[in-house]
C-alpha positions in Angstrom: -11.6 131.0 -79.9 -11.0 129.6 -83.6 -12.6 127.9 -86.1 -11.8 124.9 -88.5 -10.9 126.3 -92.1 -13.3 123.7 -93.1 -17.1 123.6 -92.5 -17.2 121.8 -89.8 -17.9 121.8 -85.6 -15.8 124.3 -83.9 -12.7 123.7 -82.1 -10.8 125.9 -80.2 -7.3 126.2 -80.3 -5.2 127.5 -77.1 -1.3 129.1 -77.7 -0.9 127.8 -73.9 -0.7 131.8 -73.2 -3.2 133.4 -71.1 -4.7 130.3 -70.7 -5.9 128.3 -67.6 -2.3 125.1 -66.7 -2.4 123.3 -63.8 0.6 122.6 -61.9 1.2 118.5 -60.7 4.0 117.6 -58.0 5.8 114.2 -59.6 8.9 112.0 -58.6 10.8 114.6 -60.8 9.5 117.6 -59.5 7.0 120.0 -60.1 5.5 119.8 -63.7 2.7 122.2 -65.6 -0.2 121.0 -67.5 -0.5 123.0 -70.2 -3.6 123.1 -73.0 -2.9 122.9 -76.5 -6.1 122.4 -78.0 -9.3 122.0 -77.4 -12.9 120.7 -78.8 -12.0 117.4 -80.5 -14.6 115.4 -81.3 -13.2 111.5 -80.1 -9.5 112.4 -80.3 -7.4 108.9 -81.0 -3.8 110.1 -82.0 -1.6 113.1 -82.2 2.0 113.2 -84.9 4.2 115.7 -85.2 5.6 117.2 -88.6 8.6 118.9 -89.1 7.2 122.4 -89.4 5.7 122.5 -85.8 2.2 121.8 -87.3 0.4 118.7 -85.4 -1.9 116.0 -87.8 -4.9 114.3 -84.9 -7.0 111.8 -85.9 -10.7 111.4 -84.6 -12.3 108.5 -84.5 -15.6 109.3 -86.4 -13.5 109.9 -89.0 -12.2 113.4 -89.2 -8.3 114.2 -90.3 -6.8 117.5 -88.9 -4.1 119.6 -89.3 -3.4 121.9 -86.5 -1.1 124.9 -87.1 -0.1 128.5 -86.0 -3.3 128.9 -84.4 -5.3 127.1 -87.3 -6.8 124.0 -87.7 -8.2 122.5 -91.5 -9.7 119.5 -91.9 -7.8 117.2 -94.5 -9.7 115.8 -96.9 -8.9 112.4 -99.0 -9.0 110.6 -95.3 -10.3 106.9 -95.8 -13.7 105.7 -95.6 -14.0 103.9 -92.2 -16.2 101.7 -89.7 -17.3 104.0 -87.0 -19.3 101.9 -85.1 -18.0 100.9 -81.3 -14.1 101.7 -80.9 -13.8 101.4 -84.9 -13.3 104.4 -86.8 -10.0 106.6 -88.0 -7.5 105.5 -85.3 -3.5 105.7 -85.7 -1.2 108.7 -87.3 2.6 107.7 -88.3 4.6 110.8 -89.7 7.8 109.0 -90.8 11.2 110.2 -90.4 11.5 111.1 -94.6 8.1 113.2 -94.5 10.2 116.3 -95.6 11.2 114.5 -98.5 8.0 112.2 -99.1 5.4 114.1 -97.4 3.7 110.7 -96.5 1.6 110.2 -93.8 0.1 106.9 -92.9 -3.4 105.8 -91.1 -4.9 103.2 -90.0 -8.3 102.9 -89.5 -11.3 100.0 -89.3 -12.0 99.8 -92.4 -15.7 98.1 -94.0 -14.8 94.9 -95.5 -17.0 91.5 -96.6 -18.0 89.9 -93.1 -17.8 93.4 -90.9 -15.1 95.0 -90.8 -10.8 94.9 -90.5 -8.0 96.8 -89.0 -6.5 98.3 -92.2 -3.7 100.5 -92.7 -2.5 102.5 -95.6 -0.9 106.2 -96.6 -1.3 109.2 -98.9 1.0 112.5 -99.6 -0.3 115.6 -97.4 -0.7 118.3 -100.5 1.9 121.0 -100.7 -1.2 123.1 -98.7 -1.6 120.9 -96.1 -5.5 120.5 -96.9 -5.4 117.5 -98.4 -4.3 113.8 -98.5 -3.8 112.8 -101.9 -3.4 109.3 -103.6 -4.3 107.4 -100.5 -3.8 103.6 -100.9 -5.1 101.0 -99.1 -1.6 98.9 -97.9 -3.0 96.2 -96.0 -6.4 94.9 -94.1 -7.3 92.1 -92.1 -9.9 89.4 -92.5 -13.5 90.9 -92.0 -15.2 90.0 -88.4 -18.6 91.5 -86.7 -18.7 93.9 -84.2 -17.0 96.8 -83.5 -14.2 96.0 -80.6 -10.7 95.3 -79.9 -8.6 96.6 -83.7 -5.9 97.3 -82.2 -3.8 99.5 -84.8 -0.9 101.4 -83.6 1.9 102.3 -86.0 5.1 102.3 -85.5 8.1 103.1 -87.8 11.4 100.9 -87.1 15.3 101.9 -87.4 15.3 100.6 -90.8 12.1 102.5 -92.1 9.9 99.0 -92.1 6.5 100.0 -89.9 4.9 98.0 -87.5 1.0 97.5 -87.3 -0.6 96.3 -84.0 -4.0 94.5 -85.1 -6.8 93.3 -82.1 -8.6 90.1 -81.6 -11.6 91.9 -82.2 -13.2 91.2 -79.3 -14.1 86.9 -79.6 -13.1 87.0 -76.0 -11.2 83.9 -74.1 -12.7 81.1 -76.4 -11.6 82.2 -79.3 -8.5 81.1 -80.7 -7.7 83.4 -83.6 -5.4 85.3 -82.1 -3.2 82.0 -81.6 -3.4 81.4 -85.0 -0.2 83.2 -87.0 -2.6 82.3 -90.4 -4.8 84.8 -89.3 -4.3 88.9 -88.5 -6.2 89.2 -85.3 -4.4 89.5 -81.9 -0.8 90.0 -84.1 1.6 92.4 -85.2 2.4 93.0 -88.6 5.5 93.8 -90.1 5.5 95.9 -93.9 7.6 97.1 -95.9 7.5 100.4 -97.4 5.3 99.8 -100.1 2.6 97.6 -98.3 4.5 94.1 -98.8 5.4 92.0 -95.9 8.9 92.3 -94.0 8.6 89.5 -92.2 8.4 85.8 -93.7 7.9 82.7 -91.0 7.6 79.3 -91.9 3.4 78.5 -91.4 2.6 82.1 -90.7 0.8 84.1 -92.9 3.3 86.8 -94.4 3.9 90.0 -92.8 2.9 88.5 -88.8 6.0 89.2 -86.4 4.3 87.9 -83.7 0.8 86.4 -82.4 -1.3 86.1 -78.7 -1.8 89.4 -78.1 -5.3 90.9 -77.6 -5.7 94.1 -78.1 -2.8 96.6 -78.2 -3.6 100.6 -78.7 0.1 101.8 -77.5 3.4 100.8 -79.2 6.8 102.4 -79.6 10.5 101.7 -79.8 12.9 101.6 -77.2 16.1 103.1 -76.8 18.0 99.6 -78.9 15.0 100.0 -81.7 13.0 96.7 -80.0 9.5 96.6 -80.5 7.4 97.8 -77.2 4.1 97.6 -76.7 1.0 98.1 -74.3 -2.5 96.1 -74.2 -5.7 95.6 -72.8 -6.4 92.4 -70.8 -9.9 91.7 -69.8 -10.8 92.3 -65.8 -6.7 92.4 -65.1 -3.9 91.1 -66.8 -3.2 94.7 -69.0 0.6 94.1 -70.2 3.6 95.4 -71.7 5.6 93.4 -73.8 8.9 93.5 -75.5 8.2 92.1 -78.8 10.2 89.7 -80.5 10.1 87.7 -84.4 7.9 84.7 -84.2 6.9 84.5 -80.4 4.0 83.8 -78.8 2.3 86.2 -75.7 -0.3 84.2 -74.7 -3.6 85.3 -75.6 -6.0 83.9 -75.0 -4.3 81.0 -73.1 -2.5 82.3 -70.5 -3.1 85.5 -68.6 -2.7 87.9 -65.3 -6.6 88.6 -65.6 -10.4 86.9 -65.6 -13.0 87.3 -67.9 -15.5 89.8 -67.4 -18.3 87.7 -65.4 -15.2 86.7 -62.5 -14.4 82.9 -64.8 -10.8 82.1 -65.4 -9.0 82.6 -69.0 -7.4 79.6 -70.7 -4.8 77.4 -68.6 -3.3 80.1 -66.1 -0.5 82.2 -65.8 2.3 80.4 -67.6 2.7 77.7 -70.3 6.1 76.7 -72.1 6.8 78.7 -75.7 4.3 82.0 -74.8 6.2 84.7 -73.6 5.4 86.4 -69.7 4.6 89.8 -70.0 7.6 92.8 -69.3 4.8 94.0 -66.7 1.2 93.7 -65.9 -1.6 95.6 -64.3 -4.5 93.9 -62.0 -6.7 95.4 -61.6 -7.3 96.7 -65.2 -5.9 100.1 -66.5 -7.1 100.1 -69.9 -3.8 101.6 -71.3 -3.4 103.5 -74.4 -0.8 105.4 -76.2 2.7 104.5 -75.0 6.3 106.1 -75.9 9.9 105.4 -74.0 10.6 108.7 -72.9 14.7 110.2 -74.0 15.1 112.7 -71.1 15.4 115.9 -73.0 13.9 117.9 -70.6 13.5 115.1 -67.4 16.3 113.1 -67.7 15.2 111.7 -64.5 12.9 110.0 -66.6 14.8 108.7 -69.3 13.9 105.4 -71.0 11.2 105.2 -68.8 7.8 103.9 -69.8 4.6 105.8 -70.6 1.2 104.8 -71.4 -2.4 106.8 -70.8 -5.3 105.2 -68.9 -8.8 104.9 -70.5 -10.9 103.7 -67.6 -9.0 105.4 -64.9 -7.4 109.3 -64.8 -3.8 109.3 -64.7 -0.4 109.1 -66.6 1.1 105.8 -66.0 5.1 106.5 -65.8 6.8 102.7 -65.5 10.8 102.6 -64.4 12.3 99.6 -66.4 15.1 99.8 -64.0 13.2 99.3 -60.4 11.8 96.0 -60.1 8.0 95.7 -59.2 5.7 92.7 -58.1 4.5 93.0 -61.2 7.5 93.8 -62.9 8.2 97.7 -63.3 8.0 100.3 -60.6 5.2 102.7 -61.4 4.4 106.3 -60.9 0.9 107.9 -61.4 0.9 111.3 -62.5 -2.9 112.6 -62.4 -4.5 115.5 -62.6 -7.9 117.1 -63.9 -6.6 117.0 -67.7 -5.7 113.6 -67.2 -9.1 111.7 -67.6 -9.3 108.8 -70.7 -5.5 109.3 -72.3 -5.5 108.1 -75.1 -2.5 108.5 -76.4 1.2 109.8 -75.5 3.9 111.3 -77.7 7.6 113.0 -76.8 7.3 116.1 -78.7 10.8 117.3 -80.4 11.5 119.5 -77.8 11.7 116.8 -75.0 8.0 117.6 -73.7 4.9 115.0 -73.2 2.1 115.6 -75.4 -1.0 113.7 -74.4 -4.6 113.0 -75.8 -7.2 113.2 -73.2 -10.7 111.8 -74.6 -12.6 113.1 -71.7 -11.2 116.7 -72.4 -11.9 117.0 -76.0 -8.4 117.8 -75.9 -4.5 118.2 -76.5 -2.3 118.8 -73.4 1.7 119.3 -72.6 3.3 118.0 -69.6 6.7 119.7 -68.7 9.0 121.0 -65.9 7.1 123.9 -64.9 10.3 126.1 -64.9 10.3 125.1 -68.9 7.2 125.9 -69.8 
């Protein structure tokens, strides 16, 4: 049992020696569960820097850096709107860090009106204890309430980062997130330096795409396209292949209904919105998503991944077998598997995953590799 460097609540930190794994039988054989840490407070995202060290967000507000047993709270995080499902959300480590040291948040930030997905970056100090010069690279128009901001990062072959930003929550009659003036229900596409990498006639600069509703899993796929995962209402949870300037629907056409059993916009289909890669009905509430290389599974490779927030299972989707719904899908669940939040390939080939319910970090892998 360990303690945070800084004054904060305990959290205890587990080698994965000595330590209680579970074993799970899968399409690919017999994997092992295996703790990694423990006693997060609202865990929302796990990156990996090149040292072995790990950086987890949570979404109060906290910024971690887990280490060789350790774990230190980072100060100079950004202020941010912890109220409902805002708060600190995404970590993005890019590819430079061991040249940059960058590391890039985003986070609901308090704005005029409520509040916005927002996304910026700051250099992780030579000591690891601190984020220094963090800058504010983009936000969103200010809305009320505390649903739906999206806000995955993703970094693109040519060092560009993708945003995902919510609809925040106006639900099927409102339009915003068909409106490519306007950040909600979009992705955004930056540069580098905060200014927009993408530039369409009548959108508002920086938005790659609109219609979506609330994504919280994105990732690249093997040809460096755009995937990503998000919530539908009761049904209708997709994953889309993103492309420049398309539409996906939202809130006009959908797999799902509303909440209260109505309908959502004008069905399942409409001429220029895009149909979803695959869907889920009923409801999954998927988080976290990474297209898995098959270093260690290569059973698996370029397969699908995505965690489950209102169910208790790894979703594991197989681009390559056709489904009613689009993908074939495996469920891989187990007692650590309750509210994932987010999934990660670590650099040796494993699956790292954020379990909400757990307070904790696990590692899926063969068990004869672990």
């Amino acid at each position: 049992m360990l303690t945070l460097a800084a004054p904060v609540s305990a959290l205890a930190l587990l080698a994965g020696q000595g330590f209680a794994q579970t074993t799970v039988d899968t399409s690919a054989g017999v994997m092992q569960i295996t703790p990694v840490a423990r006693g997060f407070e609202e865990p929302w995202a796990v990156g990996f820097l090149p040292d072995g060290g790990l950086i987890v967000t949570e979404l109060a507000g906290r910024l971690l850096r887990v280490e060789a047993g350790e774990a230190t709270e980072i100060t100079g995080a950004p202020e941010v709107f912890a109220q409902g499902q805002g708060g600190l959300l995404d970590v993005m480590i890019p590819r430079d860090f061991a040249q940059t040291r960058e590391i890039w948040l985003s986070y609901a930030a308090p704005v005029a009106g409520g509040a916005a997905t927002a996304v910026g970056k700051g250099r992780l100090s030579d000591d690891g204890t601190a984020l220094e010069g963090f800058e504010q690279l983009y936000v969103g128009d200010g809305t009320s309430g505390g649903r739906h901001f999206g806000s995955r990062i993703v970094e693109a072959q040519d060092g560009t980062v993708f945003i995902t930003a919510g609809d925040r929550g106006t639900g099927p009659g409102g339009m915003e997130a068909q409106d490519p003036a306007r950040v909600e229900g979009s992705v955004i596409h930056l540069n580098r330096d905060g200014t927009p990498a993408t530039s369409i006639d009548g959108w508002r600069p920086g938005i790659y795409s609109i219609g979506h509703r609330n994504a919280q899993g994105a990732t690249l796929g093997p040809d460096g396209a755009l995937w990503l995962v998000e919530h539908g209402a009761r049904g209708g949870d997709e994953v889309n292949r993103v492309m420049m300037g398309r539409n996906y629907g939202w809130p006009v056409i959908s797999y799902g209904v509303n909440y209260n059993g109505a309908s959502i916009g004008e069905g399942q289909a409409q001429d220029g919105m895009e149909q979803p890669a695959h869907y889920w009905d009923p409801s999954i509430a998927p988080s976290g998503m990474m297209v898995y290389s098959g270093a260690l599974v290569p059973e698996w490779e370029g397969d699908i991944f995505t965690g489950s927030l209102n169910t208790s299972f790894l979703s594991r989707l197989d681009p390559d077998t056709a489904a009613a719904t689009g993908f074939a899908e495996e469920r891989i669940e187990a007692e650590e598997t309750g509210r994932v939040r987010d999934v990660r390939e670590a650099p040796d080939g494993s699956i790292w995953f954020v379990s909400v319910l757990e307070g904790a970090i696990f590692r899926l892998a063969p068990a004869e590799e672990s």
